[in-house]
mmJSON file of the N, C-alpha and C atoms, coordinates in Angstrom:
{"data_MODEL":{"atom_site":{
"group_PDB":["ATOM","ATOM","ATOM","ATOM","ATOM","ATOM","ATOM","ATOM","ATOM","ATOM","ATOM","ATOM","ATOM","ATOM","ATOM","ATOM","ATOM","ATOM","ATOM","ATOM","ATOM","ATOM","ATOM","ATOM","ATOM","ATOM","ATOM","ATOM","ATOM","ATOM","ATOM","ATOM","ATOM","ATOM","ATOM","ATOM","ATOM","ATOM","ATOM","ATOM","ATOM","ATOM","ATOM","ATOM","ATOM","ATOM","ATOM","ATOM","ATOM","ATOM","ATOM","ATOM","ATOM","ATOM","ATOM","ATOM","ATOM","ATOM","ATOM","ATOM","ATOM","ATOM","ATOM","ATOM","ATOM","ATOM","ATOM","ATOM","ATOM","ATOM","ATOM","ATOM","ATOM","ATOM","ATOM","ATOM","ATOM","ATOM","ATOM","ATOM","ATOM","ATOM","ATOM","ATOM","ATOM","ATOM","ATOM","ATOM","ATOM","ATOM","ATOM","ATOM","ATOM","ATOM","ATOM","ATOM","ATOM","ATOM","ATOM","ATOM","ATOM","ATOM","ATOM","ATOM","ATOM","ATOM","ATOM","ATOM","ATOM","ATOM","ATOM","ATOM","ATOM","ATOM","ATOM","ATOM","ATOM","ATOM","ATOM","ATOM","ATOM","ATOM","ATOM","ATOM","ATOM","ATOM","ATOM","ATOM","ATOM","ATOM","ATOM","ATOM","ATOM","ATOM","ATOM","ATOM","ATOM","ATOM","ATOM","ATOM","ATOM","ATOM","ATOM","ATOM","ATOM","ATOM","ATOM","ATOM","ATOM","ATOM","ATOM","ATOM","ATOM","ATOM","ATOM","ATOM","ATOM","ATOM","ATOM","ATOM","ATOM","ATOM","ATOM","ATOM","ATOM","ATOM","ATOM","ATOM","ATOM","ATOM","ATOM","ATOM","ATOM","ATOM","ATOM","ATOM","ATOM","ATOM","ATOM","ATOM","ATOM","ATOM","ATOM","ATOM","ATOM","ATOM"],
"id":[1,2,3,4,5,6,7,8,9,10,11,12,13,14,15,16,17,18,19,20,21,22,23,24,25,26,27,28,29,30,31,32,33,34,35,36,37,38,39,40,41,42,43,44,45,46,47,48,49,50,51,52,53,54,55,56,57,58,59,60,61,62,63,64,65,66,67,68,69,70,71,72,73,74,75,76,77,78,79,80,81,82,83,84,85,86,87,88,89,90,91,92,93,94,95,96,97,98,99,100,101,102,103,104,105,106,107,108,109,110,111,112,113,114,115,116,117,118,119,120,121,122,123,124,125,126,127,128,129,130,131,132,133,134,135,136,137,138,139,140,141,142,143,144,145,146,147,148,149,150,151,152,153,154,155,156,157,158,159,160,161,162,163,164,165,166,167,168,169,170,171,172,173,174,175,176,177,178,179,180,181,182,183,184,185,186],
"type_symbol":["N","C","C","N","C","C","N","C","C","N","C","C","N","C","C","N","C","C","N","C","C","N","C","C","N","C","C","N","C","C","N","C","C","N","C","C","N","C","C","N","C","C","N","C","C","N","C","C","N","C","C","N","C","C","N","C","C","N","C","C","N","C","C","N","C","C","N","C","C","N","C","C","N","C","C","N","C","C","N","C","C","N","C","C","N","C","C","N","C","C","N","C","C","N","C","C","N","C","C","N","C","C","N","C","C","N","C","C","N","C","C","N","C","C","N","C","C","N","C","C","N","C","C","N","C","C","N","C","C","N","C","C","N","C","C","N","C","C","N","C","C","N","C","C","N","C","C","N","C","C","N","C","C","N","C","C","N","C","C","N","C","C","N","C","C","N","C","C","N","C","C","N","C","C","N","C","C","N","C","C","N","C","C","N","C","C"],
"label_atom_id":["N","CA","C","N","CA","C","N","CA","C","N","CA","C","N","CA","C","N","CA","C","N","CA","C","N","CA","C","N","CA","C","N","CA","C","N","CA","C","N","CA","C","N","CA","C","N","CA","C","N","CA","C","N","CA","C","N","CA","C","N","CA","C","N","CA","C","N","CA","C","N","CA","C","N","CA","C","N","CA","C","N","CA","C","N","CA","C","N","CA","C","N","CA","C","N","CA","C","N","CA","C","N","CA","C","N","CA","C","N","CA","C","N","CA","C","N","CA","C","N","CA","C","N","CA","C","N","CA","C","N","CA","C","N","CA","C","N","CA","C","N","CA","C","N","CA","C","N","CA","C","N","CA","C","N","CA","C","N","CA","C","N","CA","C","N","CA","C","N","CA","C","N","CA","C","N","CA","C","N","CA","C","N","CA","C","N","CA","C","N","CA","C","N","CA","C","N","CA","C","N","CA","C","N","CA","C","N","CA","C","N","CA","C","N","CA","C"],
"label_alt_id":[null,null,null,null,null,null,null,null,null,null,null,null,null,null,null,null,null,null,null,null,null,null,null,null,null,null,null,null,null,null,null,null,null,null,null,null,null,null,null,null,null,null,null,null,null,null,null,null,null,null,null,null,null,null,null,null,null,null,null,null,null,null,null,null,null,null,null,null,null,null,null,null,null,null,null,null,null,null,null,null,null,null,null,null,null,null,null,null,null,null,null,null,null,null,null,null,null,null,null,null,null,null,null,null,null,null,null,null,null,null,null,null,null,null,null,null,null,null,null,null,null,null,null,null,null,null,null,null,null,null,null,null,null,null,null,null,null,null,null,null,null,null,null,null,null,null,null,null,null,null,null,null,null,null,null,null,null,null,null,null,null,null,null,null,null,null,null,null,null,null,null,null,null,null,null,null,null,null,null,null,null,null,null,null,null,null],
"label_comp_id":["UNK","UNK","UNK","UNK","UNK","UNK","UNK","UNK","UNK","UNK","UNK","UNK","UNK","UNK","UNK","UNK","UNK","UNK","UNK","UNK","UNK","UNK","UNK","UNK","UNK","UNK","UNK","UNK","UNK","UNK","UNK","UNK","UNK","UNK","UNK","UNK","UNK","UNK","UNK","UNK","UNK","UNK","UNK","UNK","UNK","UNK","UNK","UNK","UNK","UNK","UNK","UNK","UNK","UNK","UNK","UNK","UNK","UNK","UNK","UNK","UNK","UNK","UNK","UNK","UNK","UNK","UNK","UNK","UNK","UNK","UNK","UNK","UNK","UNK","UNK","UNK","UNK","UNK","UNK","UNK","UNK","UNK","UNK","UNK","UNK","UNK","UNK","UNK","UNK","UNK","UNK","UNK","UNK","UNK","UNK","UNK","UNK","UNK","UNK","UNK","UNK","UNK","UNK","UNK","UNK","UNK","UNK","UNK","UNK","UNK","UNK","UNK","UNK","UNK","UNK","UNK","UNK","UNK","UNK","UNK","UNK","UNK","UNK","UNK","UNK","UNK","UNK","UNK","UNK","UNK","UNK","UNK","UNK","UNK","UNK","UNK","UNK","UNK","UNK","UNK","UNK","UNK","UNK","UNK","UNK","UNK","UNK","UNK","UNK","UNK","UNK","UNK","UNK","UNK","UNK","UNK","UNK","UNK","UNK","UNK","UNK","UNK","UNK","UNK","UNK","UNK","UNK","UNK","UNK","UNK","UNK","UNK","UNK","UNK","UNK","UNK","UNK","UNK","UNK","UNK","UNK","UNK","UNK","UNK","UNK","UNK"],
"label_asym_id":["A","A","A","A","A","A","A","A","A","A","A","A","A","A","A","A","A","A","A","A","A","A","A","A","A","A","A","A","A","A","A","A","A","A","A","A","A","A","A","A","A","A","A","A","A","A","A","A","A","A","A","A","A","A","A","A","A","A","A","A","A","A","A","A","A","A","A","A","A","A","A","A","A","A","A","A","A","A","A","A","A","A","A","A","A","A","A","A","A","A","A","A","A","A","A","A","A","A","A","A","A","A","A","A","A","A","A","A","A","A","A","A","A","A","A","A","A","A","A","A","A","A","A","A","A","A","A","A","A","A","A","A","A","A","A","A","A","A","A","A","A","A","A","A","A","A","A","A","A","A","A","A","A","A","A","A","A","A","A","A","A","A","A","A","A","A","A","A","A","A","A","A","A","A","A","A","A","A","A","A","A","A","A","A","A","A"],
"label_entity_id":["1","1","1","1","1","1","1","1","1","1","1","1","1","1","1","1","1","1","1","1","1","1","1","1","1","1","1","1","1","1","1","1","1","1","1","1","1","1","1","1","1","1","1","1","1","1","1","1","1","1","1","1","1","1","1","1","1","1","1","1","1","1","1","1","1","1","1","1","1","1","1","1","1","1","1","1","1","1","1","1","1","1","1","1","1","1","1","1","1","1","1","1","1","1","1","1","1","1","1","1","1","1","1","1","1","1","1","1","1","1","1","1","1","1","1","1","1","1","1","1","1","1","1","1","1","1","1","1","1","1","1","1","1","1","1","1","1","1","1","1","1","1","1","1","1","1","1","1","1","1","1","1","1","1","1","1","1","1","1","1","1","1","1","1","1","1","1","1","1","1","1","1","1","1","1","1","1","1","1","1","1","1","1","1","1","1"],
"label_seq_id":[1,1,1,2,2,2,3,3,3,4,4,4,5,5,5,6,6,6,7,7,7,8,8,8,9,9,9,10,10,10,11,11,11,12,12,12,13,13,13,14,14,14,15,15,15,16,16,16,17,17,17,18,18,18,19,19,19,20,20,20,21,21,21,22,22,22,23,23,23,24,24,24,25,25,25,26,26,26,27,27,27,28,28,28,29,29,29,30,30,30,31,31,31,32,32,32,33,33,33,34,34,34,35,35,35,36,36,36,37,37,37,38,38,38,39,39,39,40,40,40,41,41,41,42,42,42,43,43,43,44,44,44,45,45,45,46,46,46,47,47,47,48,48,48,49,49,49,50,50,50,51,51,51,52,52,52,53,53,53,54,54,54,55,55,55,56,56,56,57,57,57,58,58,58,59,59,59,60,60,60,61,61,61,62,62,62],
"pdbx_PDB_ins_code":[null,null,null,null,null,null,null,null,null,null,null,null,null,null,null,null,null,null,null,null,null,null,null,null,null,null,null,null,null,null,null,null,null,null,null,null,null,null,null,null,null,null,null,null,null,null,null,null,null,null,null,null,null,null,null,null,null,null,null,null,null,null,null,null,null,null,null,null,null,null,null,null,null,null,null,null,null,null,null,null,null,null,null,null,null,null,null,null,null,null,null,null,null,null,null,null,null,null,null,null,null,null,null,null,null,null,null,null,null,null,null,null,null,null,null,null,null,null,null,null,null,null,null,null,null,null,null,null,null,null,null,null,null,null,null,null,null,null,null,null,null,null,null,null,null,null,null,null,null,null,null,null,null,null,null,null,null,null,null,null,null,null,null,null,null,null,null,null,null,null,null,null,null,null,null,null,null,null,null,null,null,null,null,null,null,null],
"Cartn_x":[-3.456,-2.155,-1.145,-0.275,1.134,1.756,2.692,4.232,4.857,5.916,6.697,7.152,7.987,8.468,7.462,6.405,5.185,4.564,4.471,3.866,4.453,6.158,6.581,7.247,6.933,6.452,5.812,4.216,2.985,2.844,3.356,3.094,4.336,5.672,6.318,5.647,5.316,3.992,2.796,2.387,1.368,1.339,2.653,2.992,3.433,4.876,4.409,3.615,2.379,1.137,0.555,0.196,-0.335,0.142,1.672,2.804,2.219,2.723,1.974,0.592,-0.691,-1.387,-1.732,-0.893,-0.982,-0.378,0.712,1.732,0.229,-0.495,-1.366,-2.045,-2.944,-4.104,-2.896,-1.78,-1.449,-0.605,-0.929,0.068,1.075,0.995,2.184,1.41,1.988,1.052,0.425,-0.724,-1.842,-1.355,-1.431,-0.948,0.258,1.328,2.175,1.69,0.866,0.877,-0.572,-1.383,-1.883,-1.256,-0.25,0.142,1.094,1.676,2.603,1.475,0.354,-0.434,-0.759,-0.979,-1.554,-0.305,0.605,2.278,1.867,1.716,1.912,0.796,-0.152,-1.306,-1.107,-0.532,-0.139,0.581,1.581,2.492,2.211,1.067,0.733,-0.286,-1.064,-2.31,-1.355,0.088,0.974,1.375,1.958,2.808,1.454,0.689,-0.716,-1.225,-0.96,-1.62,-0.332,0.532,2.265,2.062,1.659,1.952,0.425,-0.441,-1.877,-1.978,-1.122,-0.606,-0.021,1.283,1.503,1.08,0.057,-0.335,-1.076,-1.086,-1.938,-3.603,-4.229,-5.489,-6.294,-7.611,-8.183,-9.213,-9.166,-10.115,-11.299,-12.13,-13.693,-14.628,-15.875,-16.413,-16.75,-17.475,-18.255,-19.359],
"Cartn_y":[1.848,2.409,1.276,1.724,0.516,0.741,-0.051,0.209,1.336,1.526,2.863,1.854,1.024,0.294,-0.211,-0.776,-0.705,0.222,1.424,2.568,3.566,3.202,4.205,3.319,2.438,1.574,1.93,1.903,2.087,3.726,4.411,5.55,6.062,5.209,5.37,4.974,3.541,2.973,3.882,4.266,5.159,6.384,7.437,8.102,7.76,6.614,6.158,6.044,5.577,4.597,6.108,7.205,8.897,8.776,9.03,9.531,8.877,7.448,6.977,7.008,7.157,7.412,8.69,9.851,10.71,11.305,10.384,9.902,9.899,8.395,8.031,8.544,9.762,10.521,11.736,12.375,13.082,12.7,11.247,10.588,9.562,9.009,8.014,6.507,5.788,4.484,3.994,3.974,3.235,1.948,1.234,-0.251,-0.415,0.484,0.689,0.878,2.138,2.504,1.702,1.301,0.441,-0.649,-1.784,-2.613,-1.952,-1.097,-0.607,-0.454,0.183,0.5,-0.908,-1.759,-3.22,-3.933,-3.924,-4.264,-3.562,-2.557,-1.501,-2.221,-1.804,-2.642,-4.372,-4.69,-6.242,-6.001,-4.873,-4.472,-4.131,-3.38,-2.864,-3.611,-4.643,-5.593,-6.362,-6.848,-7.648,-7.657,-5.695,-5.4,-5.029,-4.758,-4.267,-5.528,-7.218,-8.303,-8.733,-8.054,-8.767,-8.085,-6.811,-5.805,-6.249,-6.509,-7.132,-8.345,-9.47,-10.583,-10.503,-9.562,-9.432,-8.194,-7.945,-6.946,-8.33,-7.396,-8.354,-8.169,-9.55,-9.094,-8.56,-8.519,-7.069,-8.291,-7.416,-8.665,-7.798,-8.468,-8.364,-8.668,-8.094,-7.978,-9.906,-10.153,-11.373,-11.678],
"Cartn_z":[13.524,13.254,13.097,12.038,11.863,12.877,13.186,13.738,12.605,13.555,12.572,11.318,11.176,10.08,9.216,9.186,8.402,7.894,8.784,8.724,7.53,7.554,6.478,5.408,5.438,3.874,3.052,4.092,3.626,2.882,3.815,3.038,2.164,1.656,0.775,-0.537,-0.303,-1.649,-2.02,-0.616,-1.219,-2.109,-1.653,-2.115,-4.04,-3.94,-5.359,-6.272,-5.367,-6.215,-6.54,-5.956,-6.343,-7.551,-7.136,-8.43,-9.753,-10.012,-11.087,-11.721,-10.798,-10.988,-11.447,-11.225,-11.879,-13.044,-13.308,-14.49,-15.554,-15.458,-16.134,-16.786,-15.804,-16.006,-17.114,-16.975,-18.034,-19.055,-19.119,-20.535,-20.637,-19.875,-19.646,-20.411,-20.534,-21.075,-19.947,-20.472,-19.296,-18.889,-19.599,-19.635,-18.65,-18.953,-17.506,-16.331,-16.45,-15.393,-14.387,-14.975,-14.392,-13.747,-14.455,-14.013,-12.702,-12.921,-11.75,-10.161,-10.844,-9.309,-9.281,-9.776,-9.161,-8.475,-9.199,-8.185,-6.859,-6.543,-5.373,-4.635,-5.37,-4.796,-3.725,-4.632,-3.593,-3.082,-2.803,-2.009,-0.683,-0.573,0.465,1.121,0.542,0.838,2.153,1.209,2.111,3.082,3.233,4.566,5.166,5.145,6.133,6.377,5.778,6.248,7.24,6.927,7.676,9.346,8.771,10.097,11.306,10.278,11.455,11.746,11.252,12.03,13.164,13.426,14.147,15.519,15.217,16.633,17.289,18.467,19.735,19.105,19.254,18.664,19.955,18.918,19.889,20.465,22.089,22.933,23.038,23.445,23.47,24.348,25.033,25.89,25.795,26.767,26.211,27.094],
"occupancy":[1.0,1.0,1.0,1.0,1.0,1.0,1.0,1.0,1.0,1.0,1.0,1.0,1.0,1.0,1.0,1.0,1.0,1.0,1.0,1.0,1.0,1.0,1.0,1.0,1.0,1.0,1.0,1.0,1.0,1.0,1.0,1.0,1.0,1.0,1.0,1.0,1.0,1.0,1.0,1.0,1.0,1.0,1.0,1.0,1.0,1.0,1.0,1.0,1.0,1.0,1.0,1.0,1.0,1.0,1.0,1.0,1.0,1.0,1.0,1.0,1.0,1.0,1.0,1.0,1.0,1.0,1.0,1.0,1.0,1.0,1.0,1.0,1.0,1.0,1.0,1.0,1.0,1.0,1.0,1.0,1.0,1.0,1.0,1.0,1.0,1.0,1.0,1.0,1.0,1.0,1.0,1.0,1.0,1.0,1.0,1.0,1.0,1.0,1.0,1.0,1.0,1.0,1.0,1.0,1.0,1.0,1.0,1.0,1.0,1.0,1.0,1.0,1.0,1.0,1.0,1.0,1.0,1.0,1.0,1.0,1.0,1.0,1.0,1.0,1.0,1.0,1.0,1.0,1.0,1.0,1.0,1.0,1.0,1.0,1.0,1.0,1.0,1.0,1.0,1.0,1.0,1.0,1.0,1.0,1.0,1.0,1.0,1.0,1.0,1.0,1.0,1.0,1.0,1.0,1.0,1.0,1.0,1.0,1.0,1.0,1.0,1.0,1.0,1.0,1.0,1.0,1.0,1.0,1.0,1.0,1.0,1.0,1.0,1.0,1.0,1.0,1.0,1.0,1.0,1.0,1.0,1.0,1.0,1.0,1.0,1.0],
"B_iso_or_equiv":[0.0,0.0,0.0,0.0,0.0,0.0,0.0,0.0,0.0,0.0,0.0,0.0,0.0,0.0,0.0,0.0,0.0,0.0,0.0,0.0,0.0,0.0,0.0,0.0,0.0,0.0,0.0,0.0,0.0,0.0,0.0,0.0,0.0,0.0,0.0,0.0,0.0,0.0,0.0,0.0,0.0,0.0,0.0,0.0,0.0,0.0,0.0,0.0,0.0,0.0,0.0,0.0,0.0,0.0,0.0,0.0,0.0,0.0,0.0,0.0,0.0,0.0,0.0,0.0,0.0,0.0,0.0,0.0,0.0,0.0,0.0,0.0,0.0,0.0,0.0,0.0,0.0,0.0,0.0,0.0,0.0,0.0,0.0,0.0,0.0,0.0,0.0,0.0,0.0,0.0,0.0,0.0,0.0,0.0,0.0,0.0,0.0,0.0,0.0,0.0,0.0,0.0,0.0,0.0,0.0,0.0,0.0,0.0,0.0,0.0,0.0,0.0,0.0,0.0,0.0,0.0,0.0,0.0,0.0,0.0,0.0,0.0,0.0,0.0,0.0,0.0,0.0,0.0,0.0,0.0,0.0,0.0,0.0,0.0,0.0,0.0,0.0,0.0,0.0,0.0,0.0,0.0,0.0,0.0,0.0,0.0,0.0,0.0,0.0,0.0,0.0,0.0,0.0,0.0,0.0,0.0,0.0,0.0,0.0,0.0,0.0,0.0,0.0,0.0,0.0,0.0,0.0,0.0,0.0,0.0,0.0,0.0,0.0,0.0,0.0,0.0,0.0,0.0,0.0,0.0,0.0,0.0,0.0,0.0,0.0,0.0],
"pdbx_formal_charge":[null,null,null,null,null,null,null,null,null,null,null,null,null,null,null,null,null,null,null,null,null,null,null,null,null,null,null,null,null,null,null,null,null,null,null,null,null,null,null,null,null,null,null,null,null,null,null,null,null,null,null,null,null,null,null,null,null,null,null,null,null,null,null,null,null,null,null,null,null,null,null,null,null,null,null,null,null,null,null,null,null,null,null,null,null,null,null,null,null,null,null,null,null,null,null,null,null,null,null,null,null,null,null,null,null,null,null,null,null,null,null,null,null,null,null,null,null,null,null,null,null,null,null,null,null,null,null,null,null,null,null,null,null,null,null,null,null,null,null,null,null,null,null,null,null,null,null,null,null,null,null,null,null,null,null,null,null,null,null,null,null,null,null,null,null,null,null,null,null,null,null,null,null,null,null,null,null,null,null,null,null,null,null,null,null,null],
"auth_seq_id":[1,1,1,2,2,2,3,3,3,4,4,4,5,5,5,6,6,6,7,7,7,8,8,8,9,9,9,10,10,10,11,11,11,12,12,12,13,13,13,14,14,14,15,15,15,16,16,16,17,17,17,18,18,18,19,19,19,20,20,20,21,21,21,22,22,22,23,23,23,24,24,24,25,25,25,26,26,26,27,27,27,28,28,28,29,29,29,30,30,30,31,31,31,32,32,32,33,33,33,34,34,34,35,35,35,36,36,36,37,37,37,38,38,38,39,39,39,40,40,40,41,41,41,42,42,42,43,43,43,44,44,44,45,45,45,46,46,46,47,47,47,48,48,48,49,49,49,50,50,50,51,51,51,52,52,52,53,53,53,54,54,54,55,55,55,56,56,56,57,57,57,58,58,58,59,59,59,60,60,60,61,61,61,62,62,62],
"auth_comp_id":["UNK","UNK","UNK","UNK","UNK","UNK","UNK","UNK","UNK","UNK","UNK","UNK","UNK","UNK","UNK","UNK","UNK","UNK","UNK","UNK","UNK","UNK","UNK","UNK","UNK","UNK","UNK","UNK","UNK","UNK","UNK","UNK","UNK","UNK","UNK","UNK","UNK","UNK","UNK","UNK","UNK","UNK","UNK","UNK","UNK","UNK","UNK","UNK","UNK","UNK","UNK","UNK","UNK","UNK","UNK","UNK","UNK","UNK","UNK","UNK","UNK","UNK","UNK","UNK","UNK","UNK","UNK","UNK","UNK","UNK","UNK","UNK","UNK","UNK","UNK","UNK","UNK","UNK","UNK","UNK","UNK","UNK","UNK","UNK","UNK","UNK","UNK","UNK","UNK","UNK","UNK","UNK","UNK","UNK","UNK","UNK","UNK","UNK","UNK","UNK","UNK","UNK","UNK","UNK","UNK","UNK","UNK","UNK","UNK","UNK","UNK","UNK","UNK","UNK","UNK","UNK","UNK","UNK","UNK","UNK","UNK","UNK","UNK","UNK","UNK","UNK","UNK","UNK","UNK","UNK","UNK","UNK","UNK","UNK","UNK","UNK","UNK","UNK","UNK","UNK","UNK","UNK","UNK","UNK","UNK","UNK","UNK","UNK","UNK","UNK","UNK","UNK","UNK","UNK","UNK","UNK","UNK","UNK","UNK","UNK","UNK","UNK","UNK","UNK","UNK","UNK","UNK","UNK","UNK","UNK","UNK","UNK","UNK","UNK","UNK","UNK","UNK","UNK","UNK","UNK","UNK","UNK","UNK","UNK","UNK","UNK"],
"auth_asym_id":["A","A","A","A","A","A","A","A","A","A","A","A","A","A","A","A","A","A","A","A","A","A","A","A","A","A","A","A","A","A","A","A","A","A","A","A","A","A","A","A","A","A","A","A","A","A","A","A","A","A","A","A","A","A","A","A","A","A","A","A","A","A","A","A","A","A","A","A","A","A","A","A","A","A","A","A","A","A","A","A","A","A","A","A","A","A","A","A","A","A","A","A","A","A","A","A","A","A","A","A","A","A","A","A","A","A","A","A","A","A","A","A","A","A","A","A","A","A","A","A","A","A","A","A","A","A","A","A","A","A","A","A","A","A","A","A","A","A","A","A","A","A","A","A","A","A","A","A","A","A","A","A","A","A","A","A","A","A","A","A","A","A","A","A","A","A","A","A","A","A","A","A","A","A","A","A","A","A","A","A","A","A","A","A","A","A"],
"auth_atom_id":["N","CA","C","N","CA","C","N","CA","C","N","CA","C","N","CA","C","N","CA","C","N","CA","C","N","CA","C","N","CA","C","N","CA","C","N","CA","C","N","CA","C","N","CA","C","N","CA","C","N","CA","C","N","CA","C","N","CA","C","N","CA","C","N","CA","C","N","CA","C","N","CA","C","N","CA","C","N","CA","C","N","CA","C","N","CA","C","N","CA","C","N","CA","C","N","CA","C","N","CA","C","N","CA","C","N","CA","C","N","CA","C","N","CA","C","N","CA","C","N","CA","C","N","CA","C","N","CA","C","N","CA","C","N","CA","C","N","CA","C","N","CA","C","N","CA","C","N","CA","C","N","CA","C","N","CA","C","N","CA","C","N","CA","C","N","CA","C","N","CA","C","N","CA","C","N","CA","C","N","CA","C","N","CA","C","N","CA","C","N","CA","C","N","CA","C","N","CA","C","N","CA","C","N","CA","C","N","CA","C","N","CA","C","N","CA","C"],
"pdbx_PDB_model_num":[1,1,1,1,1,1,1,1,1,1,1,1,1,1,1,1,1,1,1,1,1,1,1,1,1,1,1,1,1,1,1,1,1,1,1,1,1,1,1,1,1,1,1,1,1,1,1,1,1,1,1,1,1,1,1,1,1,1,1,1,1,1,1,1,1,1,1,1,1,1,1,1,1,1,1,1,1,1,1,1,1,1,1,1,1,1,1,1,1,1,1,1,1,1,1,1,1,1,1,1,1,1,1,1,1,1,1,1,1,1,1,1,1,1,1,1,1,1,1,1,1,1,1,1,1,1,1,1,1,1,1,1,1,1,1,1,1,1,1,1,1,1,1,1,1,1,1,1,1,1,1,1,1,1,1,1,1,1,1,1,1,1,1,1,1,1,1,1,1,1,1,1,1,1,1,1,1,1,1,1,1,1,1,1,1,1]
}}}
């Protein structure tokens, strides 16, 4: 799980990235709309690598 501020990033982008993707599938230029989900795409790779830097990492038996 994110933090709340990561968390509703993530699912603002996600929500977007649907939207366009379903733009696509009924007509919009592909070529847009591809490049738009790959923007989103590094969008969210980022704040989900931003937001798991900062948690406490996970400890382990040993």
């Amino acid at each position: 799980m994110l933090d709340k501020p990561y968390g509703l990033k993530v699912k603002h982008l996600l929500r977007d990235y649907v939207d366009i993707r379903l733009k696509a599938a009924s007509g919009i230029a592909l070529d847009t709309a591809m490049a738009e989900s790959v923007e989103i795409h590094y969008l969210l790779w980022a704040l989900v690598s931003t937001a798991a830097a900062k948690e406490r990492p996970i400890q382990t038996p040993h």
